[in-house]
PABADO-807113 format. One record per residue: residue in three letters; x, y, z of N, C-alpha, C in turn. Coordinates in steps of 0.001 Angstrom, whole numbers, plus 500000, padded with zeros to 6 digits. Each point is the difference from the previous one (the first is absolute). Layout:
<sites>
ALAXYZXYZXYZ...
</sites>
This chain:
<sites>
UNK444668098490648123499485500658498796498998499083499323UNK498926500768498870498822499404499962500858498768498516UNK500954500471499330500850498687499167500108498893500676UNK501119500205501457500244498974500409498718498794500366UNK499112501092500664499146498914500386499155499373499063UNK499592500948499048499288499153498707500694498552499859UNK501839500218499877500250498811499818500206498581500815UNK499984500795500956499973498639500922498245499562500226UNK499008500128500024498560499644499782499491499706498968UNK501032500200498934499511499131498535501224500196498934UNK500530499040499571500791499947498946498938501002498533UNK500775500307499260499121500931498777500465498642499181UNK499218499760499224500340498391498600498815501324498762UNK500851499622498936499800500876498760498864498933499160UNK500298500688498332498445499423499641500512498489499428UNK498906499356499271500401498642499384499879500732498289UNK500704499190499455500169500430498570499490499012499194UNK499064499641498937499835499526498976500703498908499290UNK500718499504500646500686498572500566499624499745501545UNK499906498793499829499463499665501907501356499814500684UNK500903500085498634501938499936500740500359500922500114UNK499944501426499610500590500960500661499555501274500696UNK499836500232500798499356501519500385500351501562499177UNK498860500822499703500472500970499370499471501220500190UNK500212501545500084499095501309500313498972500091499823UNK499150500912500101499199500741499679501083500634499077UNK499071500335498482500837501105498885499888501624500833UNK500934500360500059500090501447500902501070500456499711UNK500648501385500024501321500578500353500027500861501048UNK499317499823500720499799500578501571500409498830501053UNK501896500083500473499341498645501655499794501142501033UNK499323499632500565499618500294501414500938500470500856UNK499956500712500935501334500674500948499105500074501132UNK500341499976501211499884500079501434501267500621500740UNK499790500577500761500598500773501267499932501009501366UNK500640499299500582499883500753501329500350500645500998UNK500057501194500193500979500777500842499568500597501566UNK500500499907500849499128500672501163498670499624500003UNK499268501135500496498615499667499788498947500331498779UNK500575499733498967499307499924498761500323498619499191UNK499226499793498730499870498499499179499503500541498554UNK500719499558499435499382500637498381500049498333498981UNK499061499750499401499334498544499256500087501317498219UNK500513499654499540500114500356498456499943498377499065UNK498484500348499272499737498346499260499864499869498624UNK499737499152499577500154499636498369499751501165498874UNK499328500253500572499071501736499152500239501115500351UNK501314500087500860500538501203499911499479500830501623UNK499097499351500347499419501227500894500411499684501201UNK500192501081500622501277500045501402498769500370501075UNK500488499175501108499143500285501555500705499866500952UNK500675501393500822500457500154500781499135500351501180UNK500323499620501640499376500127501376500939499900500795UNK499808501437500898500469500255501568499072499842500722UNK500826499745500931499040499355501227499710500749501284UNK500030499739501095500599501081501204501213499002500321UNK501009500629501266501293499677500403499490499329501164UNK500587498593500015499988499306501276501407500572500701UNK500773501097499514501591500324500788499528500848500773UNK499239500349501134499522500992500573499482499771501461UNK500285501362500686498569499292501448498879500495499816UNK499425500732498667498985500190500539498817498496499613UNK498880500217499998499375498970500192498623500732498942UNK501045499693498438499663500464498535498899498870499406UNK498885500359499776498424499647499534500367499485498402UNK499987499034500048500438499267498360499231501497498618UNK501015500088499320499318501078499116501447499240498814UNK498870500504498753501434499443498579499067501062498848UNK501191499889499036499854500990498545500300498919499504UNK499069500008498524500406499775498811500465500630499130UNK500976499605498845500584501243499067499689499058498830UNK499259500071498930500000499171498763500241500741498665UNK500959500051499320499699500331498709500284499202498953UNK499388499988499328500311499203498714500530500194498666UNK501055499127499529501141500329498923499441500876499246UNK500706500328498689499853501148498989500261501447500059UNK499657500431499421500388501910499882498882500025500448UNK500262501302500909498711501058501017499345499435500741UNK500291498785500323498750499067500887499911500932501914UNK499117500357499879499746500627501532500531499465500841UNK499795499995501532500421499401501173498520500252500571UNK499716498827500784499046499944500568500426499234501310UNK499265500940501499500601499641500873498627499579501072UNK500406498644500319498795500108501402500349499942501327UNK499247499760501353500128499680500921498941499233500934UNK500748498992500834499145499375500792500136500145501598UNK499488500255500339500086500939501876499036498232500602UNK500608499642500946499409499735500911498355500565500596UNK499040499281500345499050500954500626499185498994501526UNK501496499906500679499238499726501398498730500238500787UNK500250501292499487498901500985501020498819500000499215UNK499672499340498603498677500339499605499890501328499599UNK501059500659499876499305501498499208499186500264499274UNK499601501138500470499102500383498487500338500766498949UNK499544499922499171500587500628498408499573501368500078UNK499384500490501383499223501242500178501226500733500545UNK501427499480500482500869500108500602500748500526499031UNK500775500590499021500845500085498749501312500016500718UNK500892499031499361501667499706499757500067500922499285UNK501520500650500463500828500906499452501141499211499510UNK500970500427499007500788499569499545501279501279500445UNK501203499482501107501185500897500028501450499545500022UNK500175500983499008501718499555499431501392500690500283UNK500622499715501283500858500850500391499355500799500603UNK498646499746500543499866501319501219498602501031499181UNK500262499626498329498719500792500061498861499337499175UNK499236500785500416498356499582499208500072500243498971UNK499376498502499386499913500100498456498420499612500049UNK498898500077501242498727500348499810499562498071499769UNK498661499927500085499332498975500087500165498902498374UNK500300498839500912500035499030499335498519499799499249UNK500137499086499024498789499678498951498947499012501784UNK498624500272499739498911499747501081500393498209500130UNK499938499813500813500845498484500305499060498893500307UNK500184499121499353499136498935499503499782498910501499UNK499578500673501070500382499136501125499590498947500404UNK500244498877500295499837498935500597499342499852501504UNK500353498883500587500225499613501479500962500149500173UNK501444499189499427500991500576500211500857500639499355UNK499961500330498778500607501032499141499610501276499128UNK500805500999500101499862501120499038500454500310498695UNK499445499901498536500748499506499084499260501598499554UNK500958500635499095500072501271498923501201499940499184UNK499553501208498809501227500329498903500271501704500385UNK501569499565499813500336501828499964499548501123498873UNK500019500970500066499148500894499282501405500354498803UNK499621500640498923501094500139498949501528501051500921UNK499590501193501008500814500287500590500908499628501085UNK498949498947500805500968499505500702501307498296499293UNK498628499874499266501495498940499222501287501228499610UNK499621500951499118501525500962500141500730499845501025UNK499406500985501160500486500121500985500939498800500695UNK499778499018499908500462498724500492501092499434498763UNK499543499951499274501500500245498997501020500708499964UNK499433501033500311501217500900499954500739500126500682UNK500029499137501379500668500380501626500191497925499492UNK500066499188499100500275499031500028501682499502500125UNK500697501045499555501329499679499843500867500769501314UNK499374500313501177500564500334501053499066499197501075UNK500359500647501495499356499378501300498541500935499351UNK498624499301500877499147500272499867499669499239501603UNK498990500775500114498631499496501301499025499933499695UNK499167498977499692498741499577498934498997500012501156UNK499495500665500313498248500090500895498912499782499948UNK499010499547500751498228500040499892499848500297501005UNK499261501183499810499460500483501714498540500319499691UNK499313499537501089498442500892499979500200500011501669UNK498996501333500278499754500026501442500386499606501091UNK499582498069499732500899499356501185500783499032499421UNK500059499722499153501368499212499426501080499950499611UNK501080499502499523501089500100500059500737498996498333UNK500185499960499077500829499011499455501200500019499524UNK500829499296499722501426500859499613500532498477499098UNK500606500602498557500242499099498992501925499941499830UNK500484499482500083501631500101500477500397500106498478UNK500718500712499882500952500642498673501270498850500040UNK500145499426500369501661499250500598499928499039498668UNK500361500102498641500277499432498690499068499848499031UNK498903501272500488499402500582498719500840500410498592UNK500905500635500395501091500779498910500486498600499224UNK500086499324501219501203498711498914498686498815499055UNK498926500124500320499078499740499320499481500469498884UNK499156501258500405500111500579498848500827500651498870UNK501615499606500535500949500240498962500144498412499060UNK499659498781500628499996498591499439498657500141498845UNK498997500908500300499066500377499019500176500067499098UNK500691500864500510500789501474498762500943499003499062UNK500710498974500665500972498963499406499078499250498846UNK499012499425500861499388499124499168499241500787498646UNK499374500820500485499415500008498585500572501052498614UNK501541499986500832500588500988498936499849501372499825UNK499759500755501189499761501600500216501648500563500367UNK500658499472500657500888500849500563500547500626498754UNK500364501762500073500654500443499534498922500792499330UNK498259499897499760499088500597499671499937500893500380UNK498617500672499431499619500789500515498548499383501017UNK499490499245499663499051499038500756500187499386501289UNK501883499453500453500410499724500496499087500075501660UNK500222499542501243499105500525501280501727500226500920UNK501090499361499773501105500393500778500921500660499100UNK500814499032499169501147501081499444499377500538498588UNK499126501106500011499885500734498339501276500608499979UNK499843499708498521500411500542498969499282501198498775UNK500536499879498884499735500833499249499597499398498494UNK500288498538499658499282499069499221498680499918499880UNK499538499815499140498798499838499820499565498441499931UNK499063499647499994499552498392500445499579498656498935UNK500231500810498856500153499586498945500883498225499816UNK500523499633500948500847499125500287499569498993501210UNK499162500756500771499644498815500829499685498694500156UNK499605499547500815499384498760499963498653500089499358UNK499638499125499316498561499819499573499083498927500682UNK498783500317499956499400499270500530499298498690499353UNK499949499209500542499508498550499561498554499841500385UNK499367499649498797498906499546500003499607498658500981UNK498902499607500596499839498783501027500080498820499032UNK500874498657500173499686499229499097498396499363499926UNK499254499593499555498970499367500298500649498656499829UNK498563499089500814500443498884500422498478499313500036UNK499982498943498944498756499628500147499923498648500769UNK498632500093500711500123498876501289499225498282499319UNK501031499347499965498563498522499526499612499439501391UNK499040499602499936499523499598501611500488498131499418UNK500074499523501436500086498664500378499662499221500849UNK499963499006500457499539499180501083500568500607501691UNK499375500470500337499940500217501545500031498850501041UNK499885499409499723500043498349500637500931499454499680UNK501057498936500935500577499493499162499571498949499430UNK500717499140499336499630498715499192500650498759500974UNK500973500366500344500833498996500489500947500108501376UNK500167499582500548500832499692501345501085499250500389UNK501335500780499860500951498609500406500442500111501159UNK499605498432500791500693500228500932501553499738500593UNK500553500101500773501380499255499922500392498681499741UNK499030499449500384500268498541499413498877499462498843UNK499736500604499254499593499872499202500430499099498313UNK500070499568499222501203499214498946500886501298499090UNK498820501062499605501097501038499347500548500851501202UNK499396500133500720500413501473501015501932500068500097UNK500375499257500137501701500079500064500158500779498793UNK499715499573498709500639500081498740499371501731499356UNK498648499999500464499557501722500056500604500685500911UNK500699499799501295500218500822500860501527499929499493UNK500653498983499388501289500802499909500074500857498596UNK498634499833499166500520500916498626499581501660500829UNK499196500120500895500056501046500691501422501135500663UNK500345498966500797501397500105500539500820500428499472UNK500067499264498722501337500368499052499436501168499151UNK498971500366500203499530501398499463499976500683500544UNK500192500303500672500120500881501483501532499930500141UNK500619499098499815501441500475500221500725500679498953UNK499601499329498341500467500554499052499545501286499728UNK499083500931501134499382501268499581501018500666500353UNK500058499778501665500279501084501066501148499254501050UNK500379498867499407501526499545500702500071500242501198UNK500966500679500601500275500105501897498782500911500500UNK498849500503499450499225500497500815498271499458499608UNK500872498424500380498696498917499675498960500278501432UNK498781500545499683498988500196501393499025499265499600UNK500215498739499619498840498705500241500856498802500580UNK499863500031501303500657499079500513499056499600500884UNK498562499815499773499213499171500981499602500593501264UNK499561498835500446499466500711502324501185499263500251UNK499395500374501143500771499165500739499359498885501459UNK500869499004499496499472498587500644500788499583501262UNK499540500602501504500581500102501245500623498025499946UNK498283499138500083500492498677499664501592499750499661UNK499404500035498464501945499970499722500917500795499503UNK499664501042501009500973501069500446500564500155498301UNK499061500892499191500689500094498828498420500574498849UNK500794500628499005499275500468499078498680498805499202UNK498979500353499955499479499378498694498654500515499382UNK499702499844498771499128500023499348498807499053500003UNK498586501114499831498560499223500068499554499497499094UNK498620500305499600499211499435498731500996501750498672UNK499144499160498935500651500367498876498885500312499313UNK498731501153499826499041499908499369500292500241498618UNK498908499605499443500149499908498524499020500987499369UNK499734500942498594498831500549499649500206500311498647UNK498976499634499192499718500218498891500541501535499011UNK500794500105498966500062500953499825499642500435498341UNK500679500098499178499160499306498690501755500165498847UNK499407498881499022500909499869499000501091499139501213UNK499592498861500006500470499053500958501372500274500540UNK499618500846501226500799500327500686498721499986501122UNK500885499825501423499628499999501200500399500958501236UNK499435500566500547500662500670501306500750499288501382UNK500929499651500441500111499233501150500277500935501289UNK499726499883500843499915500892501588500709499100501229UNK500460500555500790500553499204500836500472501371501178UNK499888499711501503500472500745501201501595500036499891UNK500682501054500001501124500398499445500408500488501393UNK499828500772500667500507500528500885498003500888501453UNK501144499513501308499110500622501070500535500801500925UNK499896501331500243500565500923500956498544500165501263UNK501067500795500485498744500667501195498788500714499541UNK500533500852498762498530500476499878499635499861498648UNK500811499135498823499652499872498834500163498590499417UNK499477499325498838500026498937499793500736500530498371UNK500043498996499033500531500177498434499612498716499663UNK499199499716498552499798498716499755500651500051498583UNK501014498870499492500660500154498599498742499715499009UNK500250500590498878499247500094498597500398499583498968UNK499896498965499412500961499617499062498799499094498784UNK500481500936498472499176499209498876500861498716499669UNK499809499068499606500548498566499463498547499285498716UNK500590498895499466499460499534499174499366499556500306UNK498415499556499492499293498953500746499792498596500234UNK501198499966498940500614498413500766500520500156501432UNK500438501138500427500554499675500931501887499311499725UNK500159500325499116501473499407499261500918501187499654UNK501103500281500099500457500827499357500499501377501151UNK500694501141499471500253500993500661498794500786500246UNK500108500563501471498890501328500434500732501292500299UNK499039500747499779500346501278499973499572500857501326UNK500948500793500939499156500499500991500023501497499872UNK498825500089500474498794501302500157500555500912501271UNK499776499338501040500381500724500857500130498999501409UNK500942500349500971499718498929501092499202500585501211UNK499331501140500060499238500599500818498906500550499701UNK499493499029499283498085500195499585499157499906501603UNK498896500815500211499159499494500951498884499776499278UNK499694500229499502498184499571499192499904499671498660UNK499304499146499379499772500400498662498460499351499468UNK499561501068498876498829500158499518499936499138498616UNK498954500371499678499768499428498065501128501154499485UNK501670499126499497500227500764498885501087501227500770UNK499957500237501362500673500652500586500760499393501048UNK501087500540501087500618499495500714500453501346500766UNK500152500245501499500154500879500823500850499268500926UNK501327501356500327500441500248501100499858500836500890UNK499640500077501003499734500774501076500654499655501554UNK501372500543500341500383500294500994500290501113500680UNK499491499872501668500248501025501060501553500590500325UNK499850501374500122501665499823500694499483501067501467UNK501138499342500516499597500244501516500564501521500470UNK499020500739501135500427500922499802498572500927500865UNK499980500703500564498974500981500315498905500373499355UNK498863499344499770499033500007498737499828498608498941UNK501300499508499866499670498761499368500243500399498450UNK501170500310499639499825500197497639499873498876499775UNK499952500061498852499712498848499117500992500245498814UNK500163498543499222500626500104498237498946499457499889UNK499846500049498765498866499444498771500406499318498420UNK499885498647499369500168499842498668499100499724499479UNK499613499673498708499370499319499379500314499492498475UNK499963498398500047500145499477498331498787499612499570UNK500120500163498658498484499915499029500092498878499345UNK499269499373499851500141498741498634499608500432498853UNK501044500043498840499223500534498568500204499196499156UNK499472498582500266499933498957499058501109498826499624UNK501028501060500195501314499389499475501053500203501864UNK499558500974500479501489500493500820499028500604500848UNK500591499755501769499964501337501284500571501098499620UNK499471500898499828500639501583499825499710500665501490UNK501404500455500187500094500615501167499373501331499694UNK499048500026500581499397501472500029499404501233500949UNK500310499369500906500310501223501438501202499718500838UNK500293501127500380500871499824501325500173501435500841UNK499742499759500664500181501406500965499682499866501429UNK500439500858500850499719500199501344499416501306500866UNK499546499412500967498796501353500688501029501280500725UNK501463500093499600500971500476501149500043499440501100UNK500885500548500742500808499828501383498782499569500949UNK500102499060500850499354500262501214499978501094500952UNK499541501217500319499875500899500573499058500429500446UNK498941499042500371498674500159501451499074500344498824UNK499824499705498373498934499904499449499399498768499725UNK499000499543500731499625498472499582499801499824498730UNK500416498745499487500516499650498848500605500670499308UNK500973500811500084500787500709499571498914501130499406UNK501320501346499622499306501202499193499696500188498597UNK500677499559499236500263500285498442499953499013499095UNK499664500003498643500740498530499199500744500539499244UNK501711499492500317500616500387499032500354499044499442UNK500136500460498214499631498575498931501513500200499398UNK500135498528499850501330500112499429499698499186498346UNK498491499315499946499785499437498967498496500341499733UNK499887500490498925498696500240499858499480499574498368UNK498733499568499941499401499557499087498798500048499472UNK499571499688499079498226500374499566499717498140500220UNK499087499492500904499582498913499468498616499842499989UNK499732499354498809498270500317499234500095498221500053
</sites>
């Protein structure tokens, strides 16, 4: 499942708080929910707005052409459903070709004109067929794309239990709004939706300033206020434990870069962990003495800019998904301000979708 693997390719580390000693939220009353059933994945994030995707069924013989739906709606009373799809396009079709959309066997008539690629077919369903597809949501369904000579087929196998976690999250069940169990309530009670926090960016030194190496005179005494920050975060599921050194058959740690950040505080970086197909470098603000407790960011950074910091790991899989983070510098604190993933690996390179589990305005 796309949880599990998020977590094993990157630990999630939360924001820093306005003390460089303790970590603290984003102000929100929205957390985030993820889940996954069969062949569907639903990402519900800070602001309320839910993104559910089916995929096709790898449980099968036939020899099924990667095709996925999106389902997004967003918190509040009356908010629509808006549904897309992404078809595979091996063959180079042409858009002169029109996809049909069939549900249980019948025609619900041509999909919106499809935005085609080299290798993909991307459209939105029309106001009737989103009905139509709702309404057959809380039983078996057979989700189709056919033109002429093609074939696609979208697997129903925990759509229902998804879009009923929707229905959970944003406080519909028992509505009349509801997409699985309505009711007869009115929506007056729901979830509300959250505004994006903004997040303003201060830029900083892109370079570092400084370099420690292991044998260096401070490097011991910075690398263990690291350590012990990293343990006092996240205790038994410490994932900065270095490379590894065949020599002497055993863990260790490299250089320790250093970078400017402002209101004397510093960024420190260091190689945290190396897999087969992903790396994680720890992030951690400290004083610019270099004295004192640090605070960590995250232990699976791959890049960072003026003022920003990115994670980006692969998960393996037919196509290659991806997760995605990003922390901001706003003078005082990293604010965690993205996180999401492209879905399942299922033969779409770089995955199909972004579903956000954190979302933000940053100016």
């Amino acid at each position: 499942m796309v949880v599990m693997v998020m977590k094993q390719i990157a630990q999630i580390s939360f924001f820093l708080g306005s003390s460089i000693l303790a970590p603290v939220s984003l102000a929100q009353n929205i957390q985030p929910m993820v889940f996954s059933h069969g062949e569907w994945e639903i990402a519900c994030s800070n602001i309320g707005t839910c993104r559910a995707a089916g995929f096709q069924s790898e449980n099968t013989d036939e020899d099924l052409q990667p095709a996925s739906i999106l389902i997004t709606r967003k918190a509040g009373e009356r908010q629509p459903v808006k549904i897309e799809y992404l078809l595979s396009n091996d063959e180079e079709l042409s858009i002169k070709d029109p996809i049909r959309l069939w549900l249980n066997g019948q025609d619900y008539g041509v999909v919106s004109s499809p935005k085609n690629t080299e290798e993909l077919l991307s459209g939105e369903f029309n106001g009737k067929q989103v009905q139509a597809l709702l309404k057959l949501a809380n039983q078996n369904v057979k989700i189709e794309f056919k033109n002429k000579t093609e074939h696609w087929i979208v697997s129903d196998a925990g759509m229902t239990a998804v879009l009923l976690k929707m229905d959970d999250f944003q406080k519909r069940i028992g509505t009349i709004g509801a997409l699985i169990r309505k009711g007869t309530k009115n929506e007056t009670g729901i979830l509300k939706p959250q505004p994006k926090t903004i997040v303003k960016r201060v830029k900083t030194d892109e370079k570092e300033y400084l370099t420690l190496a292991p044998h260096s005179p401070q490097y011991n005494s910075v690398l263990s206020s690291l350590k012990t920050a990293k343990t006092k975060q996240n205790g038994a599921d410490d994932n900065c434990e270095g490379t590894y050194d065949s020599d002497q058959d055993g863990y260790n740690f490299g250089n320790i870069q250093l970078y400017k950040l402002s209101h004397q505080r510093v960024l420190a970086t260091m190689l945290c962990w190396r897999g087969a197909y992903n790396a994680g470098y720890g992030a951690w603000v400290l004083n610019e003495s270099l004295q004192g407790p640090a605070v960590l960011v995250t232990d699976s950074m791959t890049d960072l800019s003026s003022g920003e910091l990115y994670a980006s790991h692969k998960g393996r899989g037919l196509g290659d998904c991806w997760s995605h983070e990003q922390w901001i510098w706003n003078g005082q604190n990293f604010i965690h301000t993205e996180e999401g993933w492209t879905g399942v690996c299922k033969g779409f390179v770089g995955g199909a979708w972004s579903l956000e589990k954190i979302e933000t305005d940053v100016r």
